[in-house]
C-alpha positions as CSV (number, residue, x, y, z in Angstrom):
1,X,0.0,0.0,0.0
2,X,3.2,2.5,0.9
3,X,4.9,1.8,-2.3
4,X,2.3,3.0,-4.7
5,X,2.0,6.0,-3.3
6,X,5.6,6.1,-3.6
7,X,5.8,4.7,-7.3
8,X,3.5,7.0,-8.3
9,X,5.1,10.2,-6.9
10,X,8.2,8.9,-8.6
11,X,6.8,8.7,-11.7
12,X,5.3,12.2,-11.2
13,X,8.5,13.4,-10.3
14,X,10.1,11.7,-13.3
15,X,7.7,13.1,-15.6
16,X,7.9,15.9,-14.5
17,X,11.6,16.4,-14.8
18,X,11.1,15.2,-18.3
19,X,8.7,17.1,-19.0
20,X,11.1,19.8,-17.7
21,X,14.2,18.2,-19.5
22,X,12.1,18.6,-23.0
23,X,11.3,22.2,-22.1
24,X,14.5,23.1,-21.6
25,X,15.8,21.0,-24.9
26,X,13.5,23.5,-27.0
27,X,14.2,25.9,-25.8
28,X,17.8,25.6,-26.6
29,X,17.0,24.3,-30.4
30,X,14.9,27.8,-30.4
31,X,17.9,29.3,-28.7
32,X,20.4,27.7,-31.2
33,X,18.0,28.7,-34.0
34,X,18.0,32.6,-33.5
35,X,21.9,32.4,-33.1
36,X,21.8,29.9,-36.2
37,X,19.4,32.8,-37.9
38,X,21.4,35.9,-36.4
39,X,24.5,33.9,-37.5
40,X,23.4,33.8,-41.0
41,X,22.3,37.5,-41.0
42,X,25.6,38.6,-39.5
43,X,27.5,36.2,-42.1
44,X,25.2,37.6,-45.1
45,X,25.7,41.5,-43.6
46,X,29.4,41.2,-43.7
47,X,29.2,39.4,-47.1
48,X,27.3,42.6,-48.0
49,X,29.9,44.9,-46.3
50,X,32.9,43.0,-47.7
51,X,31.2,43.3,-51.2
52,X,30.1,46.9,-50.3
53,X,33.8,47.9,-48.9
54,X,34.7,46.1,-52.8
55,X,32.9,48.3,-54.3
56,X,33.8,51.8,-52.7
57,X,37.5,50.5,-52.9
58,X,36.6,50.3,-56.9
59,X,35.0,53.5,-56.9
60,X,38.0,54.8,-54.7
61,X,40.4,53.5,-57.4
62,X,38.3,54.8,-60.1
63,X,37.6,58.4,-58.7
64,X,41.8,58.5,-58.0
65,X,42.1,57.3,-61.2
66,X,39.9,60.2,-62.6
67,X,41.5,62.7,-60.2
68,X,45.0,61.6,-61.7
69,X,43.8,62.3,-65.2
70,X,42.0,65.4,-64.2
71,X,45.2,66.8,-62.4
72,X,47.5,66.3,-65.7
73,X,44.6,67.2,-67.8
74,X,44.8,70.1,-65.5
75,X,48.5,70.7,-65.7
76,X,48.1,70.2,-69.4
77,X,45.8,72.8,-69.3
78,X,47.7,75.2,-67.2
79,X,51.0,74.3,-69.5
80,X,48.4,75.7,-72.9
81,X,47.2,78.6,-70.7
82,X,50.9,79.6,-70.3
83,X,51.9,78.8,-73.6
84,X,48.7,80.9,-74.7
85,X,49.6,83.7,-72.4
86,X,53.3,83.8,-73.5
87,X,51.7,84.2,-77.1
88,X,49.1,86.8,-76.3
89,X,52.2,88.5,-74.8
90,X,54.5,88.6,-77.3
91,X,51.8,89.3,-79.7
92,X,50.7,92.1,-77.8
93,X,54.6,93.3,-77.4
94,X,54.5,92.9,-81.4
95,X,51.1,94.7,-82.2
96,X,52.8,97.6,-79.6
97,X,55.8,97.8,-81.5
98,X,54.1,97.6,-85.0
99,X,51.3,100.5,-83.6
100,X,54.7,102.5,-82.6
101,X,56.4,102.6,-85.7
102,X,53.1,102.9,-87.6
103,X,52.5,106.2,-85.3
104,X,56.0,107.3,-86.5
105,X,55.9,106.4,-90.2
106,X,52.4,108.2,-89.5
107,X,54.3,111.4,-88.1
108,X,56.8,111.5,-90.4
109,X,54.4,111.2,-93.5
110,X,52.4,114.0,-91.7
111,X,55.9,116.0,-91.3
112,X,56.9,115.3,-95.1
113,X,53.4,116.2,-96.2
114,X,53.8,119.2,-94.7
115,X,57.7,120.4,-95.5
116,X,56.7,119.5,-99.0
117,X,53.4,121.5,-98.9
118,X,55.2,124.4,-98.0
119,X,58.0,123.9,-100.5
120,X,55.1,124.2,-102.9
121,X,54.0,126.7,-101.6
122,X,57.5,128.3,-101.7
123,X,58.0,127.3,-105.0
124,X,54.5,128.9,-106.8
125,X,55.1,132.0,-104.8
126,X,58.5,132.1,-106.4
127,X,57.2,131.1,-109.7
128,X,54.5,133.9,-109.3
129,X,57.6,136.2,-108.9
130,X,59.9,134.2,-111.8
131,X,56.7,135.1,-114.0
132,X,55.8,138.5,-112.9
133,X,59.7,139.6,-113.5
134,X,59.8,137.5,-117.2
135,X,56.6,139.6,-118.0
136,X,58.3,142.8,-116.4
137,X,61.6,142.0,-118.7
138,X,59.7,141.2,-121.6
139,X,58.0,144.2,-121.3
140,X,61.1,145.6,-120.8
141,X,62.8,143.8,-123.4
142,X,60.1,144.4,-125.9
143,X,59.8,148.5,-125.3
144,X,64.0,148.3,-125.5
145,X,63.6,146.5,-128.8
146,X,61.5,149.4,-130.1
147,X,63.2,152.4,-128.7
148,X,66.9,150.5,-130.2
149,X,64.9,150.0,-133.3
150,X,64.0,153.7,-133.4
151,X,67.2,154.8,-132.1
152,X,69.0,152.9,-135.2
153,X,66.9,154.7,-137.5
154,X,67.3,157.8,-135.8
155,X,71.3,157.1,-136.2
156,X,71.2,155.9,-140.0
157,X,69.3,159.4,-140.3
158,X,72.1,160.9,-138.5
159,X,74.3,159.5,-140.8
160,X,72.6,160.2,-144.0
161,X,72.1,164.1,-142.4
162,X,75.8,163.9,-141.6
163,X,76.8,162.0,-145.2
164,X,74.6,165.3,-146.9
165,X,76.3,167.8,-144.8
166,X,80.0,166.4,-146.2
167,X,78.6,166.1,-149.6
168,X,77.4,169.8,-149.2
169,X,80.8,171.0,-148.3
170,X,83.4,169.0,-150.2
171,X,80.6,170.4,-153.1
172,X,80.8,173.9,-152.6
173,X,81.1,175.9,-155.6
174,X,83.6,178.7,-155.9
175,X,81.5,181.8,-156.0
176,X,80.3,180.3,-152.3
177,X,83.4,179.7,-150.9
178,X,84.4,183.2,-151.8
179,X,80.6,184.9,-150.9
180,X,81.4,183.3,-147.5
181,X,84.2,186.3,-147.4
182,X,81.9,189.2,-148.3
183,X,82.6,191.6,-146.3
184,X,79.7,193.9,-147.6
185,X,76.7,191.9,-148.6
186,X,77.8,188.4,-146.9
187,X,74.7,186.6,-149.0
188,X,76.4,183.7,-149.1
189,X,77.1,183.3,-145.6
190,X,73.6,184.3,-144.2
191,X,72.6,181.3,-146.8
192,X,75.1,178.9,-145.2
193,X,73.9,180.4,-141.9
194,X,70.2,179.3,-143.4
195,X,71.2,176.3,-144.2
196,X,73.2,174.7,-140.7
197,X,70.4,175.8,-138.9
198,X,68.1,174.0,-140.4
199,X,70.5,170.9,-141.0
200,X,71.1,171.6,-136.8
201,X,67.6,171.4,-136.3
202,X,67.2,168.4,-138.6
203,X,70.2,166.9,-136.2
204,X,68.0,167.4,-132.5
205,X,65.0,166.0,-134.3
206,X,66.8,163.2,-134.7
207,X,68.6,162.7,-131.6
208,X,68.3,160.1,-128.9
209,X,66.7,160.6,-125.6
């Protein structure tokens, strides 16, 4: 009768301890599980990282990559800007120099212009004179002309006057050379007399002035 009692509160107890031993057991596998689980979701987030890191260690390399280009594409760039400058500069020096001596051939066309302007000027105020002294000598000339041309008939009448006035007295007939002598009437004397004045005045007619 005692050990029934007793059989039976071992089995309780046994079943009970089972009954605590399967309790435990899951929840251990459900344990396990979520660390399995959490596990496989760390696993598969540092996959992702690792792959992730990959990536931005690609892009890294690529960007540097880019950056390394850009810089010499840069320094190319600066090198043509210099270049470019260094042109511009020595074109600019060149158009300077170019402008200067235009301005100068400019000034000194402008300077010629003018000296020969005035030499021009020079010259038709002296031609103006050249030509108003030829018309003043030919007029000149011309009334010289005329008064030698009268003055060399004036002098071959002269000459004939003087050429009659010989002829007159290696001609003289005897009875005038000896009236010339009259002491009484002198006819012959106041005819010569007659005849010089009138040969004088023939003589002043014809003299130059």
């Amino acid at each position: 009768m005692h050990r029934l009692p007793l059989v039976l509160i071992l089995g309780c107890c046994m079943s009970l301890a089972h009954a605590q031993d399967e309790g435990k057991a899951s929840r251990e596998r459900e344990a396990l599980r979520r660390a399995q689980n959490a596990l496989r979701a760390a696993t598969e987030q540092q996959g992702q990282l690792q792959a992730d890191k990959a990536t931005l260690t690609q892009d890294k390399d690529k960007l540097a990559e880019q950056l390394k280009a850009e810089q010499g594409r840069g320094q190319a760039a600066s090198a043509k800007l210099r270049g470019a400058e260094q042109r511009a500069e020595a074109l600019q020096a060149e158009l300077d120099a170019a402008t200067k001596a235009r301005q100068q051939q400019e000034a000194a066309a402008q300077q010629r212009e003018q000296e020969l302007t005035q030499q021009l000027q020079a010259a038709r105020r002296e031609g103006a004179e050249h030509l108003q002294t030829a018309r003043a000598l030919t007029t000149l000339l011309e009334r010289s002309t005329t008064e030698l041309a009268g003055a060399e008939d004036k002098n071959r009448q002269l000459y004939a006057i003087g050429q009659q006035l010989v002829q007159r007295y290696l001609g003289r007939k005897p009875d005038e050379i000896a009236g010339v002598a009259d002491p009484v009437l002198g006819l012959t004397a106041i005819k010569l007399e007659n005849h010089a004045e009138e040969m004088r005045a023939q003589l002043a007619a014809q003299r130059v002035r």
